[in-house]
HTML snippet that shows the backbone in 3Dmol.js (N, CA, C, O; Angstrom):
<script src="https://3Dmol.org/build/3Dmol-min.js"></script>
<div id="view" style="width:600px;height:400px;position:relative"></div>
<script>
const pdb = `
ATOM      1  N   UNK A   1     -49.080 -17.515-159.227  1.00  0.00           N
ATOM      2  CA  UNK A   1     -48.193 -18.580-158.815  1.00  0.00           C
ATOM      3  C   UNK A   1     -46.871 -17.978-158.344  1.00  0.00           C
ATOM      4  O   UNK A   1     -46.343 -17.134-159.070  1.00  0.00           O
ATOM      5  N   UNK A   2     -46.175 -18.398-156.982  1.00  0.00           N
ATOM      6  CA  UNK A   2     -45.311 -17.848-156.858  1.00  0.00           C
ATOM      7  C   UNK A   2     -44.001 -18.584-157.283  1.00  0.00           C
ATOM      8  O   UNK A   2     -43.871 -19.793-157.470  1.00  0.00           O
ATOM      9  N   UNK A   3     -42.938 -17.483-157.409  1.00  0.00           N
ATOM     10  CA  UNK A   3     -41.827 -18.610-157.618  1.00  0.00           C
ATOM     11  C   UNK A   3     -41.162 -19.323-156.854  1.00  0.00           C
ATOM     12  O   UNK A   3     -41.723 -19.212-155.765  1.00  0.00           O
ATOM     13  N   UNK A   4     -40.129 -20.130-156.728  1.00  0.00           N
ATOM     14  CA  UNK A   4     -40.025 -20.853-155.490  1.00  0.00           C
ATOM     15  C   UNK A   4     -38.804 -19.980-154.742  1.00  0.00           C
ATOM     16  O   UNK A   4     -38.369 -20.041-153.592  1.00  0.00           O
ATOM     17  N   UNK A   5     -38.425 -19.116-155.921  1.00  0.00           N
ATOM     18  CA  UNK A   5     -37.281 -18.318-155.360  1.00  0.00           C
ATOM     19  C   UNK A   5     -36.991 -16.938-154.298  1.00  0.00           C
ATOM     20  O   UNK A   5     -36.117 -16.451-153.581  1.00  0.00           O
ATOM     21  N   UNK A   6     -38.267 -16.731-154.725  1.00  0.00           N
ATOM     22  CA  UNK A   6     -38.822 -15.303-154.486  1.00  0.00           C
ATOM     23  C   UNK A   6     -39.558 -15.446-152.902  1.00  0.00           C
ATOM     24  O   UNK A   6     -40.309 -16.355-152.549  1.00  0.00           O
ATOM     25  N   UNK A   7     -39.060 -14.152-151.997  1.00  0.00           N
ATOM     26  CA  UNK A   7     -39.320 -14.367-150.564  1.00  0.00           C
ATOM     27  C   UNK A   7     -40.494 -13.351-150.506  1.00  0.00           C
ATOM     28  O   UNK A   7     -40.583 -12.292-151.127  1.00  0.00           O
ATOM     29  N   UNK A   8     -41.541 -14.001-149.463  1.00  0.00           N
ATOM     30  CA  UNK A   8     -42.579 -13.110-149.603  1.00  0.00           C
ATOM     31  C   UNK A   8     -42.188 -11.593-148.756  1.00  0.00           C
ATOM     32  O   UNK A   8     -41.064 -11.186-148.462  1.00  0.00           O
ATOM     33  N   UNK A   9     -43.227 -11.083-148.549  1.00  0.00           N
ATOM     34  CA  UNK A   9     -42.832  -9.758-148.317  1.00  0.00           C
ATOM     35  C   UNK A   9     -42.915  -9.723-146.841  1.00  0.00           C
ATOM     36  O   UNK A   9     -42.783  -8.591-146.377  1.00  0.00           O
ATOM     37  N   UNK A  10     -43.133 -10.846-145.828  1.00  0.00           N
ATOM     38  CA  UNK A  10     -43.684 -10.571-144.543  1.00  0.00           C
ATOM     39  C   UNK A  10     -41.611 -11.348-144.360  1.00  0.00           C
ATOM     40  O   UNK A  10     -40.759 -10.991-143.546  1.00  0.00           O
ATOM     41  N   UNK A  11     -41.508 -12.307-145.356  1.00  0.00           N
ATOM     42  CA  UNK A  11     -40.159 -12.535-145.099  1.00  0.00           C
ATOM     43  C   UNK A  11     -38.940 -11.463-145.650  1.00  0.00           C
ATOM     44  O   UNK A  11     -37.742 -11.618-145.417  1.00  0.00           O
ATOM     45  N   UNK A  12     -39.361 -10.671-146.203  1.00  0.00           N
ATOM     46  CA  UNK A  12     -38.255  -9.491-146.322  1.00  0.00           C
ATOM     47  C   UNK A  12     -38.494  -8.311-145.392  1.00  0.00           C
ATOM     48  O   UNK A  12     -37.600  -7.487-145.201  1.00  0.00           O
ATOM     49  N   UNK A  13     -39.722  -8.214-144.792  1.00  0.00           N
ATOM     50  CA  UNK A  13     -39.133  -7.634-143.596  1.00  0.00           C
ATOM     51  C   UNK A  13     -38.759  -7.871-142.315  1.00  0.00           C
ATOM     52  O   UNK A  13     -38.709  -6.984-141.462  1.00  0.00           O
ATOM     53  N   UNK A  14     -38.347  -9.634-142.017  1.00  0.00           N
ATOM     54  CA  UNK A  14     -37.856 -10.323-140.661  1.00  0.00           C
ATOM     55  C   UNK A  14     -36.619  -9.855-141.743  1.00  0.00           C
ATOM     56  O   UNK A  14     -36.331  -8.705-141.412  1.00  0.00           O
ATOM     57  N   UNK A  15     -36.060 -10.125-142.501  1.00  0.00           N
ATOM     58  CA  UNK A  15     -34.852 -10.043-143.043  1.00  0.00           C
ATOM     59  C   UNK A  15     -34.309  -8.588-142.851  1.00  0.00           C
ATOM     60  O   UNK A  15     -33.265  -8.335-142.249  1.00  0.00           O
ATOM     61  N   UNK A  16     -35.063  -7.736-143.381  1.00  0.00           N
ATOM     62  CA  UNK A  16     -34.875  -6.106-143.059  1.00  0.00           C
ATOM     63  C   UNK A  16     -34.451  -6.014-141.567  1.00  0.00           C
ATOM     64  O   UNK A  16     -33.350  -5.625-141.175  1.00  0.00           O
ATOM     65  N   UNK A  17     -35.728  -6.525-140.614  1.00  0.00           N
ATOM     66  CA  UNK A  17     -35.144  -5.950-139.250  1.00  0.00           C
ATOM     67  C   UNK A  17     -34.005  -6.314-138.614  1.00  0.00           C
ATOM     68  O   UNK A  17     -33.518  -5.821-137.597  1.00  0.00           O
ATOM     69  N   UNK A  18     -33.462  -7.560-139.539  1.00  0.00           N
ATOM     70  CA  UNK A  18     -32.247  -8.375-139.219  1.00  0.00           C
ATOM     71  C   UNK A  18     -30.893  -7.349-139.426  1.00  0.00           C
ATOM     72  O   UNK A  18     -29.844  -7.288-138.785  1.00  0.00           O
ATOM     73  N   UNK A  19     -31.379  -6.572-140.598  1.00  0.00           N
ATOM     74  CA  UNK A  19     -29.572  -6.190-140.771  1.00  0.00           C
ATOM     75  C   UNK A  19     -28.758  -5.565-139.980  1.00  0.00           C
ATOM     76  O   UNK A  19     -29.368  -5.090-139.022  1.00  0.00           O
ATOM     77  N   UNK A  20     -27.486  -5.328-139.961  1.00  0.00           N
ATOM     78  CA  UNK A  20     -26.872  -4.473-139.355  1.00  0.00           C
ATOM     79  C   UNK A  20     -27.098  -2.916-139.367  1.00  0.00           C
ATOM     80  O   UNK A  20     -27.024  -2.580-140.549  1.00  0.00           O
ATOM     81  N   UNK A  21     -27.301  -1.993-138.704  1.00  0.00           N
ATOM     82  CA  UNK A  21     -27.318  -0.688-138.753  1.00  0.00           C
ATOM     83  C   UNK A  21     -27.222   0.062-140.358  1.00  0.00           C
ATOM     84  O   UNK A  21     -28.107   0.532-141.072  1.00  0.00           O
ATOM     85  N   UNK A  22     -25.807  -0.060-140.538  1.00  0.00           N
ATOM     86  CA  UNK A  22     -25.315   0.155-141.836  1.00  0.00           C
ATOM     87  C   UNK A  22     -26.281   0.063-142.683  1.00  0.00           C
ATOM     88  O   UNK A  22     -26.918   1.060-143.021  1.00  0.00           O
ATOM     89  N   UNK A  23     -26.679  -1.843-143.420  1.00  0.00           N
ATOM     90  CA  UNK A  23     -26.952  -2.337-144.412  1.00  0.00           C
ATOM     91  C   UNK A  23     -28.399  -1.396-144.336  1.00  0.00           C
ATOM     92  O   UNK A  23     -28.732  -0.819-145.371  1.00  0.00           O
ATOM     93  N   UNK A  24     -29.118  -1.270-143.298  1.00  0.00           N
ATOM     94  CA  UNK A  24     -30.211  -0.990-143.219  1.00  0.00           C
ATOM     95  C   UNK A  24     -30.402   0.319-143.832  1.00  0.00           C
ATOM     96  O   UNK A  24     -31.368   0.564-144.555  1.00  0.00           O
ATOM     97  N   UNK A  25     -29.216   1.414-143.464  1.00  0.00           N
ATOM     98  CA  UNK A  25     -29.309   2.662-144.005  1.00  0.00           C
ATOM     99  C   UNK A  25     -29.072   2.877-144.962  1.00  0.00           C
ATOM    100  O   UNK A  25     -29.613   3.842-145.501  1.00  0.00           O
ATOM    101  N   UNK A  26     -28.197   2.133-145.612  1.00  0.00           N
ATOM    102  CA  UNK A  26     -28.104   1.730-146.970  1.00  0.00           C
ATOM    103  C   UNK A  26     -29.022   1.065-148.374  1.00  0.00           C
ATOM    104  O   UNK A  26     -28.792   1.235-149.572  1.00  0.00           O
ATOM    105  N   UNK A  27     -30.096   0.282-147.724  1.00  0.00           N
ATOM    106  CA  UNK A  27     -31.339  -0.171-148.543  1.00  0.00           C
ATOM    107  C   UNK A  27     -32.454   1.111-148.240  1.00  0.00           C
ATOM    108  O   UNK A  27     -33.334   1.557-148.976  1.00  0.00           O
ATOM    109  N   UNK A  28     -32.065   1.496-146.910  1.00  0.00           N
ATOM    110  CA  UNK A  28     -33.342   2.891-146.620  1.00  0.00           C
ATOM    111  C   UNK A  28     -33.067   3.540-147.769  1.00  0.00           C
ATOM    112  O   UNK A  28     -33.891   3.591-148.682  1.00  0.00           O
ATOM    113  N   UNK A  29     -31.453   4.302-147.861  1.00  0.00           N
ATOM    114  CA  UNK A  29     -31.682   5.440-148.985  1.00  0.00           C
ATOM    115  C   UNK A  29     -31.642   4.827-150.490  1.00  0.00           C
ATOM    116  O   UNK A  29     -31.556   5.605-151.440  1.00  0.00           O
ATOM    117  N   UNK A  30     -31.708   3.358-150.706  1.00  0.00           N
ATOM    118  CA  UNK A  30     -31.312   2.691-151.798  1.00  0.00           C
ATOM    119  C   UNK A  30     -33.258   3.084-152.531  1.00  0.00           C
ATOM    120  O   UNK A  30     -33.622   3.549-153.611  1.00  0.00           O
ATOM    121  N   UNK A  31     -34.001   2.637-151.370  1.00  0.00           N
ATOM    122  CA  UNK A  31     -35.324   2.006-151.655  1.00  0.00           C
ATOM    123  C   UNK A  31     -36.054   3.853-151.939  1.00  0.00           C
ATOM    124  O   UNK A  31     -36.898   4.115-152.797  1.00  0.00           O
ATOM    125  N   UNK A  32     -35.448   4.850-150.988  1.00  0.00           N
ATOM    126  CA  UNK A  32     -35.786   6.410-151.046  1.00  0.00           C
ATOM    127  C   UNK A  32     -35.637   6.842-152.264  1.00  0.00           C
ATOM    128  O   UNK A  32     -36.595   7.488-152.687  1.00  0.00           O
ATOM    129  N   UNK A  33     -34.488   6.657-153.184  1.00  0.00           N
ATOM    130  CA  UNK A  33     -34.252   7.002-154.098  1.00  0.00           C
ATOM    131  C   UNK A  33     -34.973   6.353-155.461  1.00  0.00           C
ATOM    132  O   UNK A  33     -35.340   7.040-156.415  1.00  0.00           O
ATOM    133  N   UNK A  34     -35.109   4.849-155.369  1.00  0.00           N
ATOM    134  CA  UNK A  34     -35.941   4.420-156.155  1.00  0.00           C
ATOM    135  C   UNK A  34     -37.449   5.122-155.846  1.00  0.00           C
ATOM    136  O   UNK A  34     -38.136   5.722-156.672  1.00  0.00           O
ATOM    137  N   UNK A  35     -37.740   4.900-154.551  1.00  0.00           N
ATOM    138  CA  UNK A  35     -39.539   6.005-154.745  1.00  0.00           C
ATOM    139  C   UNK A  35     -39.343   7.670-155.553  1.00  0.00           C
ATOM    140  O   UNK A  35     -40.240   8.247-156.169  1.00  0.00           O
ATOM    141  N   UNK A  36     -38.198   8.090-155.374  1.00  0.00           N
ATOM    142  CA  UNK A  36     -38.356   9.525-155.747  1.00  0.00           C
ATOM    143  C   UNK A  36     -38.159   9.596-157.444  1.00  0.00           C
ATOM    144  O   UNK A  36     -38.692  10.478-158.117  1.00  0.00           O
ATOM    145  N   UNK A  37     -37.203   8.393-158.084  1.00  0.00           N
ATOM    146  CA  UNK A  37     -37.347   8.233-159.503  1.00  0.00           C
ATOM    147  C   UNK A  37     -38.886   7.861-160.077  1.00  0.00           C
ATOM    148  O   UNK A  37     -39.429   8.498-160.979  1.00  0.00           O
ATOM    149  N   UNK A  38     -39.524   6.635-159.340  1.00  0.00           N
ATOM    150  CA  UNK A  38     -41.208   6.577-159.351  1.00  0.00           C
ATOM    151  C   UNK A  38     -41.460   7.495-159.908  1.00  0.00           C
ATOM    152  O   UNK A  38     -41.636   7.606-161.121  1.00  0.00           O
ATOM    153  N   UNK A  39     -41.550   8.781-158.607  1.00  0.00           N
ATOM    154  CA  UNK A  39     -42.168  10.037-158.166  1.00  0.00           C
ATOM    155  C   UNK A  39     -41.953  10.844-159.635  1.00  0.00           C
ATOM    156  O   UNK A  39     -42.919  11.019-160.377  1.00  0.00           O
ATOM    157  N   UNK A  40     -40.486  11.362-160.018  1.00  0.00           N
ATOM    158  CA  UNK A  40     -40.386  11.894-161.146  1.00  0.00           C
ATOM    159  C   UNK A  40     -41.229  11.329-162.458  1.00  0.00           C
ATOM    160  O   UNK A  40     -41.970  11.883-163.270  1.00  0.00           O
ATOM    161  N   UNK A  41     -40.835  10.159-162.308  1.00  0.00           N
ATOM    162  CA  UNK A  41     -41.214   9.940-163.673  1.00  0.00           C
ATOM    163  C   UNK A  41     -42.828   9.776-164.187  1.00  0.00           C
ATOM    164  O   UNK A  41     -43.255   9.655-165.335  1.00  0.00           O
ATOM    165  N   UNK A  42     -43.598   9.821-162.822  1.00  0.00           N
ATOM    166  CA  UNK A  42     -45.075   9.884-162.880  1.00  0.00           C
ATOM    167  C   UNK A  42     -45.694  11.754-162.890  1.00  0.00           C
ATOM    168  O   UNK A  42     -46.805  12.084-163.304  1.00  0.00           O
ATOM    169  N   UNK A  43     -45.022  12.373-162.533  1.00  0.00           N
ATOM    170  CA  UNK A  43     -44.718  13.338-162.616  1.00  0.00           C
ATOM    171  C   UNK A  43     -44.699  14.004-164.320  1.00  0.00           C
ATOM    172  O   UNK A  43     -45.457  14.703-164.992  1.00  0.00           O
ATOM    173  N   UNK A  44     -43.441  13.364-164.514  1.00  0.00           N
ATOM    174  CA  UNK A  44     -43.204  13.556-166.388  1.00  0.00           C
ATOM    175  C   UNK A  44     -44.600  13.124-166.985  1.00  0.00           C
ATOM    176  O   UNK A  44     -45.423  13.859-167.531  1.00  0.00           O
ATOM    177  N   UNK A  45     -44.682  11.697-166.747  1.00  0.00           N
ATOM    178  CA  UNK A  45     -46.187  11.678-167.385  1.00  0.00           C
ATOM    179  C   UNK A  45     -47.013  12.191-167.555  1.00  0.00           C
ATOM    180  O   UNK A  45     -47.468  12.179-168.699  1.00  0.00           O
ATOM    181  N   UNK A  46     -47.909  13.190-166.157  1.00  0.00           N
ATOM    182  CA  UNK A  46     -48.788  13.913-165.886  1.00  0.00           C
ATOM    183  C   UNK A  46     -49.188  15.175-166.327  1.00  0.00           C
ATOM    184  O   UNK A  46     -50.269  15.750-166.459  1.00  0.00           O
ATOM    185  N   UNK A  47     -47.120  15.649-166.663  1.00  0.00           N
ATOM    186  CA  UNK A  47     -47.297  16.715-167.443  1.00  0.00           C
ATOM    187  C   UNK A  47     -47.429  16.753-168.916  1.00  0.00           C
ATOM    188  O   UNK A  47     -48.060  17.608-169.537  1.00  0.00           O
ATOM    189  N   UNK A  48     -46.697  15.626-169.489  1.00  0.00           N
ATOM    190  CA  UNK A  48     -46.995  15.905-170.797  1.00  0.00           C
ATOM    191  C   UNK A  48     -48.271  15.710-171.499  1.00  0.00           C
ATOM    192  O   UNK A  48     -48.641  16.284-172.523  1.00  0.00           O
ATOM    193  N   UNK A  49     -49.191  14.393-170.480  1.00  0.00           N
ATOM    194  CA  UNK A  49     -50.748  14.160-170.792  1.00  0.00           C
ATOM    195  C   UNK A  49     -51.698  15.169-170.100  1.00  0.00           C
ATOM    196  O   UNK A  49     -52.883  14.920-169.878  1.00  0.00           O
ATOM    197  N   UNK A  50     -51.151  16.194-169.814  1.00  0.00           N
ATOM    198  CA  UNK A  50     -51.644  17.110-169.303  1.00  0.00           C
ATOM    199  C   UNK A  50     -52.512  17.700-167.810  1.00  0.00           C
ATOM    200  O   UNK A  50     -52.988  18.779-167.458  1.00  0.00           O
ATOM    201  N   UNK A  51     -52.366  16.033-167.087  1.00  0.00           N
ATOM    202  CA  UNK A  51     -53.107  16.274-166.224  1.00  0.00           C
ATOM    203  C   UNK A  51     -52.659  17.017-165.398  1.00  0.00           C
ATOM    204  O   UNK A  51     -53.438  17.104-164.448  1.00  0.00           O
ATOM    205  N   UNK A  52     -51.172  18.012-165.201  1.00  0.00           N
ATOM    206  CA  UNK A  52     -51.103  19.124-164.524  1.00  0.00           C
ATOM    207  C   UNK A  52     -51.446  20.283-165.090  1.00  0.00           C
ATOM    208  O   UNK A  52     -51.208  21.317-164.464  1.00  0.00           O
ATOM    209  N   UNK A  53     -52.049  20.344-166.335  1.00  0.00           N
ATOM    210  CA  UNK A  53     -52.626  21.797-166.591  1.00  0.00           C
ATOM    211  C   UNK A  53     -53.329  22.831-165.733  1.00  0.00           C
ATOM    212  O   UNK A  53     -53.309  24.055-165.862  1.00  0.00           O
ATOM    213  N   UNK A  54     -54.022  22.007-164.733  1.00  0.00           N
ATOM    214  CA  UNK A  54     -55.028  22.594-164.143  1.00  0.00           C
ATOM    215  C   UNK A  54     -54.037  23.912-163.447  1.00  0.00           C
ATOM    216  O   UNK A  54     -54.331  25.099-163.307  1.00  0.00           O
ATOM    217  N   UNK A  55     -52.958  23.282-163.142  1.00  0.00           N
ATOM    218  CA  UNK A  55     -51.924  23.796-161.868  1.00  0.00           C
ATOM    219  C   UNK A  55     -51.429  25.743-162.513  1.00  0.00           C
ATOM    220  O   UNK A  55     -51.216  26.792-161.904  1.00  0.00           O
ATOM    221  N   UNK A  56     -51.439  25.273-164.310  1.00  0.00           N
ATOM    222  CA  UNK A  56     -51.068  26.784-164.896  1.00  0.00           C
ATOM    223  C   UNK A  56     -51.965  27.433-164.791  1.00  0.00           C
ATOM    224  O   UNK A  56     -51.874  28.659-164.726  1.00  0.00           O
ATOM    225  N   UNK A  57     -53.089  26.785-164.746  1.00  0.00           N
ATOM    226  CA  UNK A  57     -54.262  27.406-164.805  1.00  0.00           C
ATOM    227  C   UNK A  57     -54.452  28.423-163.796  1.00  0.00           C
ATOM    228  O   UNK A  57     -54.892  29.564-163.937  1.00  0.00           O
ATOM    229  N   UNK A  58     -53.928  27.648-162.439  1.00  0.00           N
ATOM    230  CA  UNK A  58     -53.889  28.864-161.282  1.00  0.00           C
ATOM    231  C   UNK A  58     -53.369  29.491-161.064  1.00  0.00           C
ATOM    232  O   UNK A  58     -53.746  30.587-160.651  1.00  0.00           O
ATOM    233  N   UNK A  59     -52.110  29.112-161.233  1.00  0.00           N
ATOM    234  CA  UNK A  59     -50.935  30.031-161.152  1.00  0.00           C
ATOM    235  C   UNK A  59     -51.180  31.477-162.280  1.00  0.00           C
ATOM    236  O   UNK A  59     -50.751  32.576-161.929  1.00  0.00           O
ATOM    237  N   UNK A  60     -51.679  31.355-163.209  1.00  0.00           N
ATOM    238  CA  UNK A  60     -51.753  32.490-163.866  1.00  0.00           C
ATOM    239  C   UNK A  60     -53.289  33.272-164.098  1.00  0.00           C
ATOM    240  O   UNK A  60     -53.615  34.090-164.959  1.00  0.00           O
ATOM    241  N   UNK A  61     -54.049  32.700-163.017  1.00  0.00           N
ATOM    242  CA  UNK A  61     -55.173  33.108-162.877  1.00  0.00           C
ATOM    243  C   UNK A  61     -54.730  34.016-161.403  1.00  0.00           C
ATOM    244  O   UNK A  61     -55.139  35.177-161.373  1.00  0.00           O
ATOM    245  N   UNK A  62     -54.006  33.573-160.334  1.00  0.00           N
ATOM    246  CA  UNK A  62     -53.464  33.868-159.697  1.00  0.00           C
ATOM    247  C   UNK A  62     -52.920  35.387-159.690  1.00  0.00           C
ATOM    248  O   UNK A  62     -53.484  36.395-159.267  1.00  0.00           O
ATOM    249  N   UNK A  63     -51.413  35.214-160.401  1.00  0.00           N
ATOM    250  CA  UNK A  63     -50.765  36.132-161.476  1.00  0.00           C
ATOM    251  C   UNK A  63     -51.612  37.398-161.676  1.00  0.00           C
ATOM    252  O   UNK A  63     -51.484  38.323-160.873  1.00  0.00           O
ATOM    253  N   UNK A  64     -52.650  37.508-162.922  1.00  0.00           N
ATOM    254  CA  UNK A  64     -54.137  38.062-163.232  1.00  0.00           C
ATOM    255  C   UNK A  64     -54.563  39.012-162.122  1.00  0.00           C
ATOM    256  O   UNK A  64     -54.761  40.214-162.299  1.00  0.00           O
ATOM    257  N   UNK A  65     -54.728  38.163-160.579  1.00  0.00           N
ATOM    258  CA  UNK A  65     -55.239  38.894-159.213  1.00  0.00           C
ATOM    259  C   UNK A  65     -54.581  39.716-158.788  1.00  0.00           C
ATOM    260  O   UNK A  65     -54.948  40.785-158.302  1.00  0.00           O
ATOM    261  N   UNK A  66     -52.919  39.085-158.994  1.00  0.00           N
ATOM    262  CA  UNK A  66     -52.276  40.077-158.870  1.00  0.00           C
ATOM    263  C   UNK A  66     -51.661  39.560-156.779  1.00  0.00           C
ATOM    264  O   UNK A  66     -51.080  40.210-155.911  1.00  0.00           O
ATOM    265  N   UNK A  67     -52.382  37.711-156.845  1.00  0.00           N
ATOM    266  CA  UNK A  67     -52.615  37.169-155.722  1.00  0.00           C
ATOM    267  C   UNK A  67     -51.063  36.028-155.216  1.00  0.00           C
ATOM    268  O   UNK A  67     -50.792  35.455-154.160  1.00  0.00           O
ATOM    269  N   UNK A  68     -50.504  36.091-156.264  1.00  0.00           N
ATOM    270  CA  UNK A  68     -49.152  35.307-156.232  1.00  0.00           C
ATOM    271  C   UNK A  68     -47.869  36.134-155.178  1.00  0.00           C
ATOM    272  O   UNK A  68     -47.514  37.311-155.253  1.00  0.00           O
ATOM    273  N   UNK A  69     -47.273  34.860-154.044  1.00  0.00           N
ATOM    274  CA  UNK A  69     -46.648  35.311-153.261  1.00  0.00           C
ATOM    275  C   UNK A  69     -45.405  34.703-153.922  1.00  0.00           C
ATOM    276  O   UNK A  69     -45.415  33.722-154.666  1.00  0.00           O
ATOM    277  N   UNK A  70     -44.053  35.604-153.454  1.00  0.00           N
ATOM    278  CA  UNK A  70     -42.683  34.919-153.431  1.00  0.00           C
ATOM    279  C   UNK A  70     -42.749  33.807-152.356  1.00  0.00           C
ATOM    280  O   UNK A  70     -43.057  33.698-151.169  1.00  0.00           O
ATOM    281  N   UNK A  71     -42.261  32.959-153.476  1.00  0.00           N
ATOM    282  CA  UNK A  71     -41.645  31.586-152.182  1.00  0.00           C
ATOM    283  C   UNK A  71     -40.253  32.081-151.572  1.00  0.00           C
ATOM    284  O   UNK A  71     -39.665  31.394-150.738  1.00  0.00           O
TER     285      UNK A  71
END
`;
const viewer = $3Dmol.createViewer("view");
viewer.addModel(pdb, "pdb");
viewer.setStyle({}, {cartoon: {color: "spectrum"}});
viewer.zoomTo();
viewer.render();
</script>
């Protein structure tokens, strides 16, 4: 059920293409920064439930070969 308040999403972006230059660059890096907190914090998750283990796994299997480059 929607609320009566709440604009759908095909109406927030006639609204988006509406703004001024500015406002626009301003919700761009507003909305960038909220994806990259997302990003971290799914991130944090992954590592502590381990599903990036696999990643040490290579890196020091890697290491081992003797196959690891400087970034």
């Amino acid at each position: 059920m929607k609320d009566s308040n709440m604009l759908t999403v095909e109406e927030i972006k006639i609204a988006i293409d509406a703004l001024p230059e500015k406002d626009y660059v301003s919700l761009r890096n507003w909305f960038s920064k909220k994806d990259w907190e997302k990003w971290d914090r799914e991130i944090v998750k992954d590592s502590e439930t381990g599903k990036l283990d696999f990643l040490i796994q290579e890196a020091l299997h890697e290491k081992t070969r003797g196959t690891l480059r400087d970034l």
